[in-house]
C-alpha positions as CSV (number, residue, x, y, z in Angstrom):
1,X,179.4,146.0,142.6
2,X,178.0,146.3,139.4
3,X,177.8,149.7,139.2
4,X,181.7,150.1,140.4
5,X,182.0,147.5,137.1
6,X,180.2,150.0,135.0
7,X,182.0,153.2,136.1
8,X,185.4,151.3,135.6
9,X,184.1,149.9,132.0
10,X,183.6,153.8,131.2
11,X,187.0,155.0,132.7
12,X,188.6,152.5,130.7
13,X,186.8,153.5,127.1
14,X,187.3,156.9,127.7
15,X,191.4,156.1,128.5
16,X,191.0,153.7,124.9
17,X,189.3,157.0,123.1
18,X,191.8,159.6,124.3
19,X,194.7,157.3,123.0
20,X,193.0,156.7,119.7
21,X,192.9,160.4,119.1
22,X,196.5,160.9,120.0
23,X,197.4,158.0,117.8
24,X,195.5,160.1,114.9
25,X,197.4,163.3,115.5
26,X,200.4,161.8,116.0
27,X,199.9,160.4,112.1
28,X,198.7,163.8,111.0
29,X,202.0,165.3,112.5
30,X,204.0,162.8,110.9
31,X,202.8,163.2,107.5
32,X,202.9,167.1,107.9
33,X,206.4,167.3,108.7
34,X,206.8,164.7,105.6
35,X,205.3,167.2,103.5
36,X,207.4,169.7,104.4
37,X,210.4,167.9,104.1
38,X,209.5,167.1,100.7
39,X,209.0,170.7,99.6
40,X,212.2,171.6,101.2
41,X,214.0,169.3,99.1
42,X,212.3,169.8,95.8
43,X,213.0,174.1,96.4
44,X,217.1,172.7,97.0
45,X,216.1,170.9,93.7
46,X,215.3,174.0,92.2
47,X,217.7,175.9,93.7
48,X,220.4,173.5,92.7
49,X,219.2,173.6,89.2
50,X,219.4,177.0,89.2
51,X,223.3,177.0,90.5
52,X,224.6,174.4,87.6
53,X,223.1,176.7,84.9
54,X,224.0,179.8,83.6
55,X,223.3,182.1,86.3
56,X,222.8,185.4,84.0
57,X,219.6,187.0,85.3
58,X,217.8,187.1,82.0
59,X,218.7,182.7,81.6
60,X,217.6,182.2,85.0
61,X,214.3,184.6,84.3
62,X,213.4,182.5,81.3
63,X,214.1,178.9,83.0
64,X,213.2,179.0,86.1
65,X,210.6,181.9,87.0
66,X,207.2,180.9,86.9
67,X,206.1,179.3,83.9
68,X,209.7,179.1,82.2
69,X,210.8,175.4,80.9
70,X,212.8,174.3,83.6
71,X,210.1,175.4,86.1
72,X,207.6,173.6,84.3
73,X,209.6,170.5,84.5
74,X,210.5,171.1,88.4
75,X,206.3,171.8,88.9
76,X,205.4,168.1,87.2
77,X,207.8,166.6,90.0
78,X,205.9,169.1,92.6
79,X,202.6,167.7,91.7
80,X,203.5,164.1,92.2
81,X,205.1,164.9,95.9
82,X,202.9,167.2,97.5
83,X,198.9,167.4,97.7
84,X,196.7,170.7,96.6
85,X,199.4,171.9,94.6
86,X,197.0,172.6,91.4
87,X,194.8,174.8,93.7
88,X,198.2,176.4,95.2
89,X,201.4,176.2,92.6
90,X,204.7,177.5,93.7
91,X,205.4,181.0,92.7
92,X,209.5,181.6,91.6
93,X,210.2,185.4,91.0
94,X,213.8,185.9,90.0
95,X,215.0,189.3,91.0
96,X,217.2,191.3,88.9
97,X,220.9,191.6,90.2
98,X,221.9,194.9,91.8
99,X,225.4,196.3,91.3
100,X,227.6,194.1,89.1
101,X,227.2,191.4,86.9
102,X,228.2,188.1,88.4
103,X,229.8,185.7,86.1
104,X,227.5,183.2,84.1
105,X,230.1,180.3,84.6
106,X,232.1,180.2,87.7
């Protein structure tokens, strides 16, 4: 009897273990995807940014591609939200336009 005690004690910690380590994925998923979420919102930030301005490719070269002002401002806001950003900063290359011109104010 006492060892059917024993064998059910251990059955029963092992069962408590397993669902303590699926409690601590399930938290490391969770703030994963809020990461993400978070850096697809601040790139629409950026992106949005981008829209309102004047969208002539030498403006949006000097704002917003990697060290320009408006980048710099949009990379302060990027370090506050998301971690190991210093070690791994966001890279925004602005390509030049092929073909024509589009307007810089719609």
């Amino acid at each position: 009897m006492l060892l059917e005690a024993l064998i059910s004690i251990l059955i029963f910690s092992i069962g408590i273990l397993a669902i303590i380590g699926l409690q601590a994925a399930a938290v490391k998923a969770s703030s994963d995807a809020k990461y993400r979420s978070d850096a697809s919102l601040l790139a629409n930030q950026l992106i949005g940014q981008m829209w309102v301005s004047n969208r002539a490719s030498a403006t949006l070269q000097t704002n917003f591609q990697t060290g320009g002002v408006a980048y710099t401002a949009w990379l302060a806001d990027v370090q506050f939200a998301l971690p190991l950003v210093a070690a791994n900063p966001p890279t925004v290359l602005i390509a030049p336009v092929v073909g024509p011109t589009p307007p810089a104010v719609w």
